[in-house]
C-alpha positions, 0 to 999 in steps of 0.5 A: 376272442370278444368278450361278451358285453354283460348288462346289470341291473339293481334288484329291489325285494331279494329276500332269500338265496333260493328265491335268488336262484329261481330269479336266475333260472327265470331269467336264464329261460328268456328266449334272448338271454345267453347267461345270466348270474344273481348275486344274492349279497349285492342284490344285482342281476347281470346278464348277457344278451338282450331282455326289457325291464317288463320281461325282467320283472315277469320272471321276479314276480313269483316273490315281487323282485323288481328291477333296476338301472344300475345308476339309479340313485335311490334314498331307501325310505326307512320303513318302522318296525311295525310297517313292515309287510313280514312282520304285519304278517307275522304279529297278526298270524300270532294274534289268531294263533293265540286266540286259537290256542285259548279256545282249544284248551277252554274247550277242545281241539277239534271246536269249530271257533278253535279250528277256524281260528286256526285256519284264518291264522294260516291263511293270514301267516303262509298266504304269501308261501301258498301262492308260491308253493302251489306255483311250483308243485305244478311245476314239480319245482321243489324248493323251501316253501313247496314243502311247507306248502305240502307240510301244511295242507298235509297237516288240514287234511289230517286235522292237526289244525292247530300244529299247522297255525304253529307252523306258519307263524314259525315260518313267518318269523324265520322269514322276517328274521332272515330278511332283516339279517340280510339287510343288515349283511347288505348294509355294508354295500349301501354304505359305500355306495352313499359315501360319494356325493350324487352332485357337485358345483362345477365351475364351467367358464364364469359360470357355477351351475350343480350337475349330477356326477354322472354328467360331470367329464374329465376335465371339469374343474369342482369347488369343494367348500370346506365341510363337503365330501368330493364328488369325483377323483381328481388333481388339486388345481388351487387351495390348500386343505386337510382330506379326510379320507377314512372312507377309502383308505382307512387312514384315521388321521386327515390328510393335507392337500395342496396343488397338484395332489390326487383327492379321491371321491367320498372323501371329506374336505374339512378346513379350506376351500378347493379347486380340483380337476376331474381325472376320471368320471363317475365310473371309474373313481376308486370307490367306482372300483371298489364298489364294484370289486366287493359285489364281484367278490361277494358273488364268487362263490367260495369252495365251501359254498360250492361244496354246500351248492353240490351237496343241497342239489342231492340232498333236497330230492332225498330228503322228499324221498325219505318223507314219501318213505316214513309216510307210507312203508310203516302203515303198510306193515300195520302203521296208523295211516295218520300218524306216519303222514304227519310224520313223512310231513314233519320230515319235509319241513325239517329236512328244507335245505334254507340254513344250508344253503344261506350258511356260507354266503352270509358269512362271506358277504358280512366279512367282505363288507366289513374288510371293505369299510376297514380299509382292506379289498378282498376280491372273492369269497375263495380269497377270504378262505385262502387267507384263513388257511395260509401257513407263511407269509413273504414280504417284500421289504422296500415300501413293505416292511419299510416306508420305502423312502430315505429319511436322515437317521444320524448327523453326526458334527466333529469337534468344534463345528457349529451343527446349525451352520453346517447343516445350512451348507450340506442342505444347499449343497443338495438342493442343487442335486439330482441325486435321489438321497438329496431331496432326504438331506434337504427336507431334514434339514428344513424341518430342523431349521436351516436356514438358506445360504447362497450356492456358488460353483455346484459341481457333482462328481459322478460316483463320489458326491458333491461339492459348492462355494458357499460364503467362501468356501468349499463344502463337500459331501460324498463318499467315505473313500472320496472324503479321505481324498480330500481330507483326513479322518479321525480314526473314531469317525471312521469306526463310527461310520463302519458301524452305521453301515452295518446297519445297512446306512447309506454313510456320508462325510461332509468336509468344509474346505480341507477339513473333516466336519461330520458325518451323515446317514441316510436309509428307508426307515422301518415302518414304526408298525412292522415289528408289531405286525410280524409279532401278531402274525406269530401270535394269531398262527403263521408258522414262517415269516421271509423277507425278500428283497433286491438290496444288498445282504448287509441293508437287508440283513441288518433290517432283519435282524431289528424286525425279528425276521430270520429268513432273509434273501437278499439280492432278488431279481423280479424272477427270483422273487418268483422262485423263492415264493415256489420253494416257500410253497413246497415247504409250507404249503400256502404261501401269502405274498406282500408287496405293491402289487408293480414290480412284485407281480410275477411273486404276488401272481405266484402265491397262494394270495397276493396282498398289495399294499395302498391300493387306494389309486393304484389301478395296478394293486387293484387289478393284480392283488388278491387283497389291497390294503387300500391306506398302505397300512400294513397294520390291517395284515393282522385284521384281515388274517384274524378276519378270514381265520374267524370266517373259515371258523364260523362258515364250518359252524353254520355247516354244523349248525345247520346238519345238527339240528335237522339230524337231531330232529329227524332222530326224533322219528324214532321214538315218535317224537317228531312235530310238526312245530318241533321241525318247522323250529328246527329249520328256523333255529338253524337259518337264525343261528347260521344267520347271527353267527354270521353277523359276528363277522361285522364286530371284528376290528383292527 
C-alpha cells in the first residue's frame, strides 16, 4: 500500500492548544483535504490532499494563523515588551480598569463615569475574545473564550460592571502569559533551526560564487574558512582543522578534522581552513533529521496527553451543564434570579478547560527540546514517559560499556631487553599485518615513540602470529602456545600472562630470535564513564542493570566484575540478545535496552525503549532507536533517565494543578463565595502554574 505524500507548512501566530485544534478541524473541512495534523509545539500544519495558501489561511483567520512554506528562512524580528499586541491590550485595559476602580470607590458602582469606565475597559481588554466567542456561539462551538464571551455579557446584563472589567484584564494576562511561555517552550526548535548556516561558498571549477543551501548538490565542493559554521554534511577533501561540534553531538571538547573525515552541518570550524565534499543536500543532514524527529516527537501525543484529550472532550459539555444548572434550578425553589446567574457564570469561567489541556504538551515539548540540545534524541512524547517508568536496563557491552576498539593495556619486557627498541621491532612486525589487533599495537607504539626500522621477509602464521627480519634477526609476536614453540618461558611470565587473561586480555609473547623478550596485552577498554554511570543509574532508581554480550564469559566477566555489574550473559547471539530482553521483562517489567542501534536491532526493537548510542551520522540509530545518545556519550544516560523521571513528575502535577484550583473554586459555590474574578484567577493561576512548572524542565543538565 502507497503511502500517502503529506504537504507541510510553518504556522506564524499559534498562540494556544485549543486555537490549534479548531486550525486543524478547519483545516480537515476543506473539500480537497483528506487528513490533516497541528502540532501546536513545532508550530506546523502537515496534511494530505490538496489546498492553496489562500484557502489555508481562511481557516486560521478566526485567531489571525498565517501559513508558511516549509523552507522559508525567516529572521524573527524581536518585538519589545511594550510592542507587543497582548501586552498593549493588557496595560491599557489595567489602565481603565484602575480608573474605573477609583470612580466606584469615590462614589458608587452603579456611577455612570465608573461603569463606562468599565465598559471601555472590557471592550479594549476582551475585543479580540468577543470576535471570536460570538463566532462560535453561533456555531454552538464551545471552547475557552465562547465561555468568557457568555460569562462576561452575563455579567452586563446583570450589572456586575465592575467584576467584568476584572475579568477581562485577568483573561488578557492569562493570555499574554501563555504566549510568552510557549514562545519560550519553542525556542528550543528555532535554536536548531538556526544552527545551520542558510549559504555557503562553493567553489564550482575556477569559480567561488555563494548559493543558498537549498541550491547546493551532492557533490558540490564548500570552503570553510576558519571561524565559520559548515553548511551541509559532507567528507574532508583538503585541509586539516578542529570541529566544533557541540551543537549535534553534545561533545564539549572539539574535534580534529583531517582528509577524508565526515563533518556535520552546523558545526563550528575553528583554526584552519577546509575543503569538504557535499555527501548529502539540505534536507537530509543530520540536524535536517534531527529537526524534523523532534517536531515529530513532539507532536506525538503521550499516554497522559491522550488521557487529558479524552477527559476535556466529557468534561467541557459537563462543566456548561453544571453552570445552566446552578443558574437556574436554586431560583426556581425561591433562589435570587440574580445571584444564581452570576453564579452559573462564574462556574463557566472556572470550569474552561485551557490549564488542562496545555498541562502535558508543554511539559513534552520543553523536555524534548532540552534533551535535543544536550545532545540526546527522543522520538516521542510516549518515550519520554517510558523512560521515566522503566525498572532495569541491559547493555550491550562492545561499543556500550567499553570504547569498542582494542587499545594496548600492558607491555611487559623481560630482563635485560631494552623496552624502546623492542617496541620499534613489534610495531614494524604489525605495520605489515592484517590482523585487527595490529593497528592497536602500532598506533601504541607510535604515541610512545618508536621509531621506524626496516622490515624484511613478513610472514603471518594463520593461527598463531607473526614474524619479520628486522636488522637481522627474527622478531616473532603471537600466541602463548606458538611462543613456547619457539622458545622458553619463564615460569613468572607465564603466571603473569595467566592473570592478564583473567582479566579478559588478549596476551601475547614476543621472542627475538630464539629468545623470550616480553609480553603484551590488548583488550576494549572500559569506558572511563561506564562505572560512574551504573552508579547514578542506581542512585536515581533502576532496580537491575544486565550486561549482554557475544564475548567469552572470562572477557565478559572480568569486565563485570570492574564495573560493578552482576548479572552478565555472555556468549550472545543477535537472537538471544532478544530472548533474554523478553525474560528481563517478565521479571522487572520495563526493560531499557543500550546498544548501537545495528547488530543490537532485534534486542533494542524488543525493549521497552531502545537507546542507540552515537547517533550523530547513523541513518540506522536514528531510524531503529527510541533515543540516540547523538555524541556516543553514555554519560547523558543518567540525564535523560532524571529528565524523563522529572517529566512524568511534573506532567502529574500540571494534572493537579490544573483539577485542584478549578475544584477548590467550584467549592466556593457553596457558601456563595464564588466570583467572578476569583474564577477567572483560578483558571489563569492554574494555565501559569502548569505552564512554569514546566518550564523547570529546561534547567535540568547533565
Amino acid at each position: 500500500m502507497a503511502t500517502v505524500e503529506k504537504i507541510e507548512y510553518r504556522l506564524e501566530n499559534l498562540t494556544c492548544a485549543s486555537c490549534a485544534m479548531k486550525f486543524e478541524n478547519n483545516v480537515k473541512k476543506l473539500p480537497a483535504v483528506e487528513e490533516a495534523q497541528v502540532n501546536f509545539g513545532a508550530s506546523k500544519l502537515s496534511f494530505s490532499g490538496s489546498a492553496t495558501i489562500e484557502e489555508l489561511d481562511a481557516a486560521g483567520a478566526f485567531d489571525g494563523i498565517k501559513v508558511v512554506p516549509l523552507q522559508t528562512k525567516r529572521v524573527e524580528a524581536k518585538i519589545p515588551f511594550l510592542k507587543r499586541k497582548e501586552n498593549i491590550v493588557t496595560i491599557l485595559s489595567l489602565l481603565f480598569l484602575t480608573a474605573g476602580m477609583f470612580v466606584s470607590f469615590r462614589y458608587a458602582e452603579t456611577h455612570p463615569l465608573a461603569i463606562s469606565l468599565f465598559a471601555i475597559a472590557i471592550v479594549v481588554g476582551g475585543t479580540g475574545i468577543f470576535k471570536t466567542g460570538l463566532k462560535n456561539l453561533v456555531r454552538f462551538e464551545f471552547d475557552m473564550k465562547t465561555l468568557m464571551t457568555i460569562a462576561i455579557i452575563g455579567a452586563a446584563i446583570i450589572g456586575e460592571w465592575r467584576e467584568g472589567a476584572v475579568v477581562v484584564f485577568l483573561f488578557a494576562v492569562s493570555e499574554a502569559l501563555e504566549a510568552y511561555s510557549m514562545n519560550k517552550a519553542r525556542q528550543s526548535i528555532r535554536q536548531l533551526m538556526d544552527i545551520a548556516p542558510p549559504t555557503a561558498i562553493v567553489k564550482r571549477g575556477a569559480q567561488l560564487i555563494e548559493l543558498p543551501t537549498e541550491d547546493i548538490v551532492i557533490g558540490d565542493i564548500l570552503i570553510i574558512k576558519p571561524g565559520q559554521k559548515i553548511a551541509m554534511d559532507g567528507r574532508v577533501l583538503t585541509g586539516s582543522s578542529t570541529v566544533n561540534q557541540a551543537a549535534i553531538t553534545g561533545e564539549s571538547v572539539p574535534v580534529l578534522k583531517t582528509a577524508d573525515d565526515e563533518v556535520f552541518a552546523g558545526t563550528m570550524n575553528e583554526e584552519g581552513a577546509l575543503e569538504v565534499t557535499v555527501t548529502k543536500l539540505v534536507g537530509d543532514t543530520t540536524i535536517a533529521k534531527i529537526i524534523h524527529l523532534v517536531e515529530e516527537a513532539q507532536a506525538e501525543k503521550a499516554p497522559s496527553q491522550k488521557f487529558v484529550d479524552k477527559f476535556a472532550k466529557y468534561y467541557t459539555p459537563a462543566i456548561i451543564v453544571l453552570a445552566i444548572l446552578i443558574a437556574i434550578v436554586p431560583p426556581l425553589f425561591g433562589g435570587d434570579w440574580n445571584t444564581w446567574i452570576y453564579q452559573g457564570l462564574a462556574v463557566l469561567v472556572v470550569g474552561c478547560p485551557c490549564a488542562l489541556v496545555v498541562s502535558t504538551p508543554v511539559a513534552i515539548v520543553t523536555a524534548i527540546g532540552n534533551a535535543a540540545r544536550q545532545g540526546v534524541l527522543i522520538k516521542g512524547g510516549v518515550h519520554l514517559e517510558e523512560t521515566g517508568r522503566l525498572d532495569a536496563i541491559a547493555f550491550d557491552k562492545t561499543g556500550t560499556l567499553t570504547k569498542g576498539y582494542p587499545e594496548v593495556t600492558d607491555f611487559i619486557v623481560n630482563e635485560g631487553v631494552e623496552k624502546g627498541r623492542l617496541l620499534s621491532s613489534i610495531a614494524a612486525v604489525e605495520s605489515m599485518s592484517q590482523h585487527p589487533l595490529a593497528k592497536a599495537i602500532v598506533n601504541y607504539a607510535r604515541n610512545n615513540g618508536a621509531e621506524t626500522v626496516e622490515v624484511i621477509n613478513f610472514q603471518s602464521v594463520t593461527g598463531k602470529g607473526a614474524y619479520a627480519e628486522i636488522n637481522g634477526v627474527i622478531t616473532s609476536i603471537g600466541s602463548i602456545d606458538w611462543a613456547q614453540e619457539l622458545s622458553s618461558l619463564p615460569e613468572a611470565m607465564l603466571q603473569q600472562a595467566a592473570s592478564l587473561q583473567r582479566e579478559g586480555k588478549s596476551v601475547m609473547a614476543i621472542v627475538t630470535g630464539t629468545a623470550f623478550s616480553g609480553l603484551l596485552a590488548v583488550a576494549d577498554p572500559i569506558r572511563v564513564e561506564s562505572q560512574a554511570v551504573l552508579e547514578k543509574l542506581k542512585a536515581i532508581g533502576i532496580r537491575h542493570t544486565v550486561m549482554l554480550t557475544g564475548d567469552h564469559q572470562t572477557t565478559a566477566q572480568a569486565i563485570a566484575d570492574k564495573l560493578g555489574v552482576e548479572d552478565v550473559r555472555a556468549g550472545l547471539m543477535p537472537e538471544d540478545k532478544l530472548t533474554a530482553i523478553k525474560q528481563l521483562s517478565e521479571q522487572y517489567g520495563r526493560v531499557a535496552m543500550v546498544g548501537d542501534g545495528i547488530n543490537d536491532a532485534p534486542a533494542l526493537a524488543a525493549a521497552s525503549i531502545g537507546i542507540a548510542m552515537g547517533g550523530a551520522g547513523t541513518d540506522a540509530a536514528l531510524e531503529t532507536a527510541d533515543i540516540a545518545l547523538m555524541a556516543d556519550d553514555l554519560g547523558k544516560l543518567p540525564y535523560t533517565m532524571k529528565l524523563s523521571r522529572k517529566t512524568l513528575r511534573i506532567i502529574k502535577e500540571n494534572i493537579m494543578f490544573a483539577l485542584g484550583l478549578k475544584i477548590v473554586a467550584l467549592l466556593l459555590i457553596i457558601p456563595g463565595w464564588l466570583t467572578l474574578w476569583i474564577a477567572i484567577f483560578a483558571d489563569m493561576g492554574a494555565t501559569l502554574l502548569v505552564v512554569l512548572n514546566s518550564l523547570r524542565l529546561l534547567r535540568i543538565h547533565k
